[in-house]
C-alpha positions in Angstrom: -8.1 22.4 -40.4 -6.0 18.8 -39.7 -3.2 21.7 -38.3 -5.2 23.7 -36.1 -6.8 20.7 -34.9 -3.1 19.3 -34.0 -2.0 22.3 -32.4 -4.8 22.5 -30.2 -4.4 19.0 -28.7 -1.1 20.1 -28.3 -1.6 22.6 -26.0 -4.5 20.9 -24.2 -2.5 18.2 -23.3 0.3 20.9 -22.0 -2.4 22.5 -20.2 -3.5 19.1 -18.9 0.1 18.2 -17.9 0.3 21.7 -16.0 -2.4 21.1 -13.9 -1.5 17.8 -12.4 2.1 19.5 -11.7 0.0 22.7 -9.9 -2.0 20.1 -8.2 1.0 17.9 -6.8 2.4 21.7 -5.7 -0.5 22.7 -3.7 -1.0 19.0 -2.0 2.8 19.5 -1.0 1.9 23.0 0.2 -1.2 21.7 2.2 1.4 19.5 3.5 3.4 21.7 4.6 1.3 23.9 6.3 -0.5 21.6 8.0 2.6 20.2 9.4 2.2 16.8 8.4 4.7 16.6 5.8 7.9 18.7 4.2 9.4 19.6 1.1 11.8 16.8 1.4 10.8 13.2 1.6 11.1 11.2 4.8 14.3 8.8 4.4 14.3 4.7 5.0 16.2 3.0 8.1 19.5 2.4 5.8 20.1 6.5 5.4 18.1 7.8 7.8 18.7 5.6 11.4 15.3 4.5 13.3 14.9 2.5 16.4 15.4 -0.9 17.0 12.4 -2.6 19.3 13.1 -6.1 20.9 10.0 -8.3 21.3 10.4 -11.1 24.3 8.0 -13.9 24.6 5.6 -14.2 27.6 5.7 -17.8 28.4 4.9 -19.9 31.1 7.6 -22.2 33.1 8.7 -24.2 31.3 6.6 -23.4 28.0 8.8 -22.7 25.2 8.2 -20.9 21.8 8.5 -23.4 18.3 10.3 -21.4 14.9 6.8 -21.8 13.4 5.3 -19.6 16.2 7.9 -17.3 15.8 7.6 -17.2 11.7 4.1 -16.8 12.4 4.6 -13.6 14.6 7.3 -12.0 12.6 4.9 -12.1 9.8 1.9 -10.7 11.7 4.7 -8.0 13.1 5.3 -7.1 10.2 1.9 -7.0 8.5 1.0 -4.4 11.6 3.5 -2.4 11.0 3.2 -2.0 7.0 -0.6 -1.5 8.1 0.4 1.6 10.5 1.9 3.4 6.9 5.5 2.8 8.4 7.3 1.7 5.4 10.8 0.6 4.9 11.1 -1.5 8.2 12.4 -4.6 8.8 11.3 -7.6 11.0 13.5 -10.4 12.0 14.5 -12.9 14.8 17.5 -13.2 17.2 18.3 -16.4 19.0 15.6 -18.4 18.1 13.3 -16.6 20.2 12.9 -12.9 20.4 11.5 -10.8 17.6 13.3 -7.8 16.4 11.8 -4.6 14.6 13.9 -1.8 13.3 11.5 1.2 12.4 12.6 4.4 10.6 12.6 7.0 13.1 10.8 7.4 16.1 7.8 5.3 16.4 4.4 6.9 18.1 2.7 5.5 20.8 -0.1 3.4 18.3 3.1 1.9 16.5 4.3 0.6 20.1 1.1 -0.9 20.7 0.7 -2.9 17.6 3.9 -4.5 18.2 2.9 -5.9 21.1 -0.4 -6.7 21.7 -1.3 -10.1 20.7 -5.1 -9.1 19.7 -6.3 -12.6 21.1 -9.9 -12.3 21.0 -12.6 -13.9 22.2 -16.7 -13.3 22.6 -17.5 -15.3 26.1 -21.1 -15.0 28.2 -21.3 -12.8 31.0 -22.4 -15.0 34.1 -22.1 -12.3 36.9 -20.5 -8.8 36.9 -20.7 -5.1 39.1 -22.6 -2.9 37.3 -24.8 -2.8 35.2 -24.2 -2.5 31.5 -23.3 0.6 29.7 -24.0 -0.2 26.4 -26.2 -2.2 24.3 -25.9 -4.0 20.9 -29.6 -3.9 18.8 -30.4 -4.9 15.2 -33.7 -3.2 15.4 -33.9 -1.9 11.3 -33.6 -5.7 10.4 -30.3 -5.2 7.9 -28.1 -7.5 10.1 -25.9 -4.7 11.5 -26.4 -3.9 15.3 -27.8 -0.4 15.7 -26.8 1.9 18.4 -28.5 1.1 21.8 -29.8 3.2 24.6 -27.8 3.4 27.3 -28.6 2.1 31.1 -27.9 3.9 34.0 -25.5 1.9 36.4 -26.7 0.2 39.7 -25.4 -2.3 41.6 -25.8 -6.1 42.0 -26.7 -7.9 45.1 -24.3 -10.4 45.2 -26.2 -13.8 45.2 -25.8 -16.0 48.5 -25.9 -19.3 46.0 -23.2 -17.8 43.8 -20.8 -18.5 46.8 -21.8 -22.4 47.5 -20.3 -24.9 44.8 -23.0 -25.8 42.7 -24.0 -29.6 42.5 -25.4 -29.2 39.0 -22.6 -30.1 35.7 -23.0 -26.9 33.5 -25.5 -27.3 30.2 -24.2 -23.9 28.3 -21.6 -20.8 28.8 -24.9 -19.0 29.9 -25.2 -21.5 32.9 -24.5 -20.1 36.5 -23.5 -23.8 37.7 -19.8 -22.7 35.9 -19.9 -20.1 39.2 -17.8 -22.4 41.9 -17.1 -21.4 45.4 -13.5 -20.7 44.4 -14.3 -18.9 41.8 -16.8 -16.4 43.3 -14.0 -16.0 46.0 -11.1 -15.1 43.2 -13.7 -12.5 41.8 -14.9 -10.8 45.1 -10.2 -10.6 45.9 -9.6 -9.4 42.5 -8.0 -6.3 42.0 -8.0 -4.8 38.7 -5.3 -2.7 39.2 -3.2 -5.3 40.1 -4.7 -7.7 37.6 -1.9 -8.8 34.7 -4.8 -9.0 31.5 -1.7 -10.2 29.0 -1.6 -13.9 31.4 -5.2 -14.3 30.8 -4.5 -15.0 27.1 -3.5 -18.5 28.4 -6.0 -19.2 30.5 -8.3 -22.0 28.9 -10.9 -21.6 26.6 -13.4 -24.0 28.1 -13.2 -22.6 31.6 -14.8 -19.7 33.0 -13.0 -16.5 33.5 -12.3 -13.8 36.0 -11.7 -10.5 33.8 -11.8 -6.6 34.2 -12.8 -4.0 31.9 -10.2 -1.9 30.2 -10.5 0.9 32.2 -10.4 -1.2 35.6 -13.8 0.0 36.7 -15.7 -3.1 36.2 -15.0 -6.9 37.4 -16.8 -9.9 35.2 -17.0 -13.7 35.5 -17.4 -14.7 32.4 -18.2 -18.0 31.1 -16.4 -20.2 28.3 -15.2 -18.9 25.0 -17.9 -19.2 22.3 -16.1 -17.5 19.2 -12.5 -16.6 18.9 -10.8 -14.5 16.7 -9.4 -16.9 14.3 -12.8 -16.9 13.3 -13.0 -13.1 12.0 -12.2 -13.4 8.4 -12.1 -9.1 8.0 -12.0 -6.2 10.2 -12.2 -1.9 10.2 -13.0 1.1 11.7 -15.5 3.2 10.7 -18.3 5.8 12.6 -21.0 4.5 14.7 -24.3 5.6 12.4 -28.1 5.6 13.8 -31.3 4.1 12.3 -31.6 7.3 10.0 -28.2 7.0 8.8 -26.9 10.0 10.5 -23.0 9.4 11.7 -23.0 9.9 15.7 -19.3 10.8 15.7 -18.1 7.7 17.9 -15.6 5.3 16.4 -16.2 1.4 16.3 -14.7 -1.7 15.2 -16.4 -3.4 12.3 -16.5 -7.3 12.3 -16.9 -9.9 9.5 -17.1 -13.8 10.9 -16.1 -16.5 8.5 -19.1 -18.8 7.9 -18.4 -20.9 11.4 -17.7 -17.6 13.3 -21.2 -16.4 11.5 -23.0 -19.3 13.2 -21.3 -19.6 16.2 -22.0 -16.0 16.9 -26.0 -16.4 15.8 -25.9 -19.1 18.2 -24.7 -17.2 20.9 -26.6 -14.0 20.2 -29.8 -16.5 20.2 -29.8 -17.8 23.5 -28.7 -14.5 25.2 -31.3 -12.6 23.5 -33.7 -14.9 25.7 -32.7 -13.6 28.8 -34.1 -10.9 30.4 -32.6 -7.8 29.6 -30.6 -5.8 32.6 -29.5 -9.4 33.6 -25.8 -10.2 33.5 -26.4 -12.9 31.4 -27.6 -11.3 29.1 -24.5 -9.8 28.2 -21.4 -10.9 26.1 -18.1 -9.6 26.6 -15.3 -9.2 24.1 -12.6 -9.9 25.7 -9.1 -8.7 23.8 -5.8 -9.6 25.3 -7.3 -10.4 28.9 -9.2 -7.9 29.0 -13.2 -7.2 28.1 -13.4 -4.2 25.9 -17.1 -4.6 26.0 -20.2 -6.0 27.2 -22.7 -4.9 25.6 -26.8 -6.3 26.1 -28.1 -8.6 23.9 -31.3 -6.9 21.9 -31.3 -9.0 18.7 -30.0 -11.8 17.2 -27.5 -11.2 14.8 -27.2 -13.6 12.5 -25.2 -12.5 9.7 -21.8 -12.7 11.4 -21.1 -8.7 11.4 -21.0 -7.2 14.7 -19.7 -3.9 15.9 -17.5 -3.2 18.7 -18.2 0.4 20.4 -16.7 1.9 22.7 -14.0 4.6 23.9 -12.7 4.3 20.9 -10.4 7.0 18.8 -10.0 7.0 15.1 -6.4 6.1 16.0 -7.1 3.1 18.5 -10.4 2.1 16.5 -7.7 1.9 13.4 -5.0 -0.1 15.6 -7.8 -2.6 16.7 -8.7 -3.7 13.6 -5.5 -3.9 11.8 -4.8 -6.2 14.7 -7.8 -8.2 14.4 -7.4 -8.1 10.9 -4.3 -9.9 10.6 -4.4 -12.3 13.4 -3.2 -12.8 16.5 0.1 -13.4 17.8 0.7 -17.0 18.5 2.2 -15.8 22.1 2.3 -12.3 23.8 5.6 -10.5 23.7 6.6 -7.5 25.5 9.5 -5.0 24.9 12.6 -5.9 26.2 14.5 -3.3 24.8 14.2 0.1 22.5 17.2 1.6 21.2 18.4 3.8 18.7 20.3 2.8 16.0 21.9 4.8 13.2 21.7 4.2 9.7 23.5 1.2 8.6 24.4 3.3 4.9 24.3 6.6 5.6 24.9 10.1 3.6 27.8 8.9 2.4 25.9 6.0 -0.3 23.2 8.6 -0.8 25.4 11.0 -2.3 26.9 8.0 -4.1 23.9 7.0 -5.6 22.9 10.8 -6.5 26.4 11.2 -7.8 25.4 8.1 -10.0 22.4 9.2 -11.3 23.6 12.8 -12.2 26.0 11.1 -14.0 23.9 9.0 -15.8 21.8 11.9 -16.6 24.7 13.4 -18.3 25.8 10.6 -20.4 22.2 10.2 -21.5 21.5 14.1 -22.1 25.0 13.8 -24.5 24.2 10.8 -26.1 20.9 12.3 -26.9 22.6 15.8 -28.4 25.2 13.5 -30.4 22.7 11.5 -31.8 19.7 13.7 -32.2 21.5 17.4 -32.5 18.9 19.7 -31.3 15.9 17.3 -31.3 17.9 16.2 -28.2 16.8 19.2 -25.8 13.1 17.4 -25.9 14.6 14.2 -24.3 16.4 17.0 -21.7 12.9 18.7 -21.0 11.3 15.4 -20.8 13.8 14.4 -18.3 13.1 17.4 -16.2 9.5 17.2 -16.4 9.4 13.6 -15.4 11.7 14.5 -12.7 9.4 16.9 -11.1 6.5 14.8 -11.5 8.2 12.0 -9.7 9.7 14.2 -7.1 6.2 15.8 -6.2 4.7 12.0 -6.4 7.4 10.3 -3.9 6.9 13.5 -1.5 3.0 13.4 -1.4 3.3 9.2 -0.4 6.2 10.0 1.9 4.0 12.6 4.1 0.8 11.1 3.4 1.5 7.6 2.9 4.3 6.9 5.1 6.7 6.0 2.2 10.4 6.1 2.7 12.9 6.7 0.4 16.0 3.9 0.7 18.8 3.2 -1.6 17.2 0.6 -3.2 14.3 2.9 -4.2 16.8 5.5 -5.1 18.4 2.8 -7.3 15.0 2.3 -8.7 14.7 6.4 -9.7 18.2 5.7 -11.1 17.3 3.0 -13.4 14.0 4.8 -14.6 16.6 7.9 -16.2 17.1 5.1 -18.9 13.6 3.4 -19.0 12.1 7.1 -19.9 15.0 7.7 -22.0 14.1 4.7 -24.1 10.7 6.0 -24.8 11.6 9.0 -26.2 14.5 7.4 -28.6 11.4 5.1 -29.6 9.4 8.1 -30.7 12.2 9.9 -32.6 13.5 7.1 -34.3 9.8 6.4 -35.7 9.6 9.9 -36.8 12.8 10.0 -38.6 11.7 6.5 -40.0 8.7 8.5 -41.3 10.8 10.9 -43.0 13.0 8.6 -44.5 10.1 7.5 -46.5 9.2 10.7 -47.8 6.7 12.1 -45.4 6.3 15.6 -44.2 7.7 16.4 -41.0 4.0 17.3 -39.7 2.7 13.9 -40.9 5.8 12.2 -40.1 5.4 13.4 -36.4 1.6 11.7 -36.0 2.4 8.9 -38.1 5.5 8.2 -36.2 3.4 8.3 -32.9 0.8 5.9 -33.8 3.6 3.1 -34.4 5.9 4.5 -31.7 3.1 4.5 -28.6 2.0 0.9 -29.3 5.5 0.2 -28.5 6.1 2.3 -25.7 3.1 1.0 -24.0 4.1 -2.7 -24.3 7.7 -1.5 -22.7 6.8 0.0 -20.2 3.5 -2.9 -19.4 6.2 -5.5 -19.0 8.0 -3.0 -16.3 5.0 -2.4 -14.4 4.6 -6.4 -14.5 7.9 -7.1 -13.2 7.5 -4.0 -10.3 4.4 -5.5 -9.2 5.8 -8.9 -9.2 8.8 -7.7 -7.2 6.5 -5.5 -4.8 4.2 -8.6 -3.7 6.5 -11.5 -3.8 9.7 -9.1 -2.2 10.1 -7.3 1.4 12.0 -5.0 2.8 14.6 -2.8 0.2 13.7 -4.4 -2.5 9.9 -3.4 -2.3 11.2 0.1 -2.4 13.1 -0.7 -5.5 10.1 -1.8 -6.9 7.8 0.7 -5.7 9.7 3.5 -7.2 10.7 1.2 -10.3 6.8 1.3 -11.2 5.7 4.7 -10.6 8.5 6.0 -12.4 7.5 4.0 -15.7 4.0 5.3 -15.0 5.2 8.9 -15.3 7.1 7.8 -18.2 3.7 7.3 -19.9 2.2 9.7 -19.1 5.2 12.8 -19.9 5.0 10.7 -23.3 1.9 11.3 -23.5 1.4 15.0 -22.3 4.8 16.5 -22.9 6.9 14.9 -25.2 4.2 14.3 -28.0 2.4 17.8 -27.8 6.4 19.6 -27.9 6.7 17.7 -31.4 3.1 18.2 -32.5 4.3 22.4 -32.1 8.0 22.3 -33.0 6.8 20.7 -36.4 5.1 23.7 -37.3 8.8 25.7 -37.1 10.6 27.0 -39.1 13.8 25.0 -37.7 12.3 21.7 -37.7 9.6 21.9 -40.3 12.3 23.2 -42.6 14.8 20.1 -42.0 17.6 22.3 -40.6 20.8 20.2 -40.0 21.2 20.7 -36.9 17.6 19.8 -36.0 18.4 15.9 -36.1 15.7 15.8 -38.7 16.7 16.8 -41.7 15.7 14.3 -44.7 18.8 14.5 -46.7 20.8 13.7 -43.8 18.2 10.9 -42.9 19.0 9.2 -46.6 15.0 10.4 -47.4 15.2 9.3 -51.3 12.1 8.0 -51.5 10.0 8.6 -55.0 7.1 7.9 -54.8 3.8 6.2 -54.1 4.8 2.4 -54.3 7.8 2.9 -55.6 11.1 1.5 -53.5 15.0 3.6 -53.2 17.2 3.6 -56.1 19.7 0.9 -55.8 23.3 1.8 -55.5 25.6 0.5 -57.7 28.5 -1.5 -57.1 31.0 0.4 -57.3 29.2 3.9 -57.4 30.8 6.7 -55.1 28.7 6.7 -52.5 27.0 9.9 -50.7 26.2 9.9 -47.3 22.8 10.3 -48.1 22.7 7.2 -50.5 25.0 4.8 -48.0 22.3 5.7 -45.1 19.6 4.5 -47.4 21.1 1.9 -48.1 21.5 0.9 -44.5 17.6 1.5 -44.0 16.5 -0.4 -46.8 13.6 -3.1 -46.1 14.1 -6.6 -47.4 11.4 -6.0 -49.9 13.4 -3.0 -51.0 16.9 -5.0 -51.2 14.9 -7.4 -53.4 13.6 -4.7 -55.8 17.4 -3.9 -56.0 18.4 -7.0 -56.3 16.0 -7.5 -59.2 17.1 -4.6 -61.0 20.4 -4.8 -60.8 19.4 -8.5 -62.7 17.9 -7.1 -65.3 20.6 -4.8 -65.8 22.9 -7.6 -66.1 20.9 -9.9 -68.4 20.6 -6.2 -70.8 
């Protein structure tokens, strides 16, 4: 029964093991024929060439940029771009001032924009605008999350004679009109939107009103001083706009989380708006991003637990872009591209068939170390080797496609290196076996026995590699992420062809004829092993001094335990003293 019982985990986990290699087939044929992927995975900047983006500054005369600020934007840069799933890029400075970013390949249009917009945003009143609103915010369900609002039909604004006489009255709130001066009302009434530069508005000051225009140019606003920025947003996603009953309305939004200041400023705010008459300008909020309001939505409800919703004309992709941006911060200054290039790659064909050359050569020595040393126990550690290699093959080309991964030669090194950490597993696992058989043991009993000590070890091995790959992965950037990236998920294969290939092929191959029988040129045959073991708590023979030895008796000798070397120690005492 014990036998039947083996053999049939055996081929469950084979059948197990096929599956997850049919699966990673048909996600890389869904790849395929969607187009969104290949049978080959996408290569990094150092084989492959990309382009090289240079970011410039946008600063005022005489304003000049500090190596913190610039620190500070290369690693919000770089955060964007690891966000868009372009991997393998690198971010650095030149001169002190400019920002550059090499990407692999040809970046889209989203990529372009992430790179340069500075995401500055800012919630500020709406003192007078054009039109009327569009769109309306509303937390009428009570849960804290606006709700989608009913839309107004436009109509237009009589302008206000007072609006264009300088008030006499200091300001008491953001709400108040007094903020409206003569001179202001006149730069809103001359404003062009088309004309209008919305990136110079980002340093325009925070306690002063503002003259803005809607993204799409078809609206004018004054708006009134910032109440919350965006350092205050501690989280940020996209996600679909959903109704009272739950029901997705296919629109794309930003989601917003305020820290707890942001969460009070923004009741605050949302409080004394909501006590204005509705269809009134100030009633109305903007969110004003890079210079320009993305939104203005009424104020139905107060929201006070810091999680609004930005809606709009939004796509999946732009919704995405947005928050990654808000996400992880604003740039300290707004940079624009000076110059896009591109460059080839700085290794080239030439070091990938190197390091391919190195690994197939590796493979080698380790497939004929393996035959030398294990005879033809040694084709499992080939079959393993093949196995893992088309797990990990189908694995890096599923992230490349759907992950944006990219293959560099660090990551190459990585699968290089993991030819002897999977190796290592399997020379744990046939050592334990033959250890088993030394002692005596079936080769049936010798192969489960030898697994239970053997995958305690394995385990710990290949824990402390994960450790270090994660280590590496967070602390590292650039190459050497890729070296850890593939570094890890090749000693996670490892465990688990262990586990579903090489331990099933012994479970069956112990039930041969060839192996079960101890043929010498299995690599597990007992006499060759020194297997002189007899009996139940009973230690080897010792070897005399002296003796012709055989080669079964020297090998046992080698393999002796200390507690065995005692007992012959002991003996060959007693002999003496006789």
């Amino acid at each position: 029964m014990a036998r039947t019982s083996s053999v049939k985990k055996a081929w469950r986990s084979l059948a197990w093991l096929g599956v997850i290699i049919i699966g990673l087939v048909g996600l890389n044929i869904y790849g395929v024929a969607s187009e969104e992927g290949s049978w080959t995975p996408e290569l990094a900047l150092d084989l492959q060439g990309g382009t090289q983006i240079i970011l410039a500054p946008q600063l005022e005369d005489g304003q000049g940029i500090s190596g913190e600020q610039l620190d500070q934007a290369v690693s919000i840069i770089r955060d964007r771009v690891d966000a868009s799933g372009t991997s393998e890029s690198e971010v650095t400075t030149q001169g002190g001032r400019n920002v550059v970013v090499s990407i692999p390949g040809e970046p889209d249009e989203a990529t372009m924009e992430r790179l340069q917009a500075s995401a500055q945003l800012s919630f500020r009143p709406v003192l007078y605008t054009e039109a009327a609103p569009v769109s309306s915010m509303t937390d009428e369900d009570g849960d804290g999350e606006p709700d989608e609002g009913a839309s107004a039909s436009p109509s237009a604004y009589e302008p206000d004679p007072a609006l264009a006489t300088t008030p006499s009255v200091e300001p008491t709130d953001a709400s108040d009109l007094n903020w409206i001066t003569e001179s202001l009302f006149d730069r809103f009434s001359n404003t062009d939107c088309a004309a209008i530069d919305a990136h110079s508005l980002n340093t325009a000051p925070t306690d002063e009103p503002l003259v803005a225009c809607s993204d799409d140019n078809a609206q004018r606003y004054i708006l009134g001083p910032v109440e919350v920025s965006g350092d205050q947003i501690d989280d940020a996603n996209a996600g679909m706009v959903t109704n009272q009953q739950g029901v997705s309305t296919g629109q794309w939004a930003v989601n917003i989380q305020f820290n707890s200041a942001g969460t009070n400023a923004f009741a605050a705010v949302t409080q004394r708006l909501f006590s204005y008459d509705q269809g009134t300008p100030q009633n109305q909020f903007a969110i004003v991003l890079d210079g320009a309001v993305i939104s203005a939505p009424t104020t139905n409800a107060i929201i006070s637990d810091g999680r609004p919703q930005i809606s709009g004309s939004f796509t999946q992709e732009t919704a995405q872009a947005l928050a990654d941006q808000l996400k992880y911060g604003a740039l300290p200054v707004s940079f624009e591209v000076q110059s896009q290039e591109t460059i080839t790659a700085t290794l080239g064909s030439d070091q990938l068939r190197s390091g391919l050359i190195a690994g197939l050569v590796g493979a080698i020595l380790v497939i004929g170390y393996s035959l030398f040393q294990y005879r033809t126990l040694g084709m499992v550690t080939v079959a393993s080797l093949i196995v893992a290699a088309i797990v990990t093959y189908l694995m890096v080309n599923i992230l490349s496609w759907s992950q944006g991964f990219r293959l560099s030669l660090a990551g190459v090194a990585g699968l290089i290196i993991s030819i002897g950490t999977i190796a290592d597993s399997f020379i744990v696992y046939f050592e334990r076996i033959r250890d088993e058989l030394r002692d005596g043991r079936g080769l049936e009993s010798s192969v489960e026995a030898g697994w239970k000590r053997a995958f305690r070890t394995i385990l710990a091995s290949d824990a402390i590699n994960v450790i270090a790959a994660v280590v590496l992965f967070v602390v590292a950037v650039g190459n050497v992420q890729g070296f850890a990236f593939t570094l890890g998920l090749t000693t996670l294969i490892d465990v688990i062809v262990v586990i579903l290939f090489t331990h099933p092929m012994m479970q069956l191959l112990a039930r041969t004829r060839f192996f079960g029988g101890g043929h010498r040129l299995s690599g597990l045959d007992p006499k060759a092993l020194g297997a002189v073991y007899r009996g139940r708590a009973q230690f080897r023979a010792p070897v005399v001094a002296g003796a012709k030895k055989s080669r079964s008796a020297g090998e046992a000798q080698r393999r002796q335990t200390i507690a065995e070397r005692r007992a012959a120690e002991q003996a060959g005492d007693g002999e003496k003293e006789s």
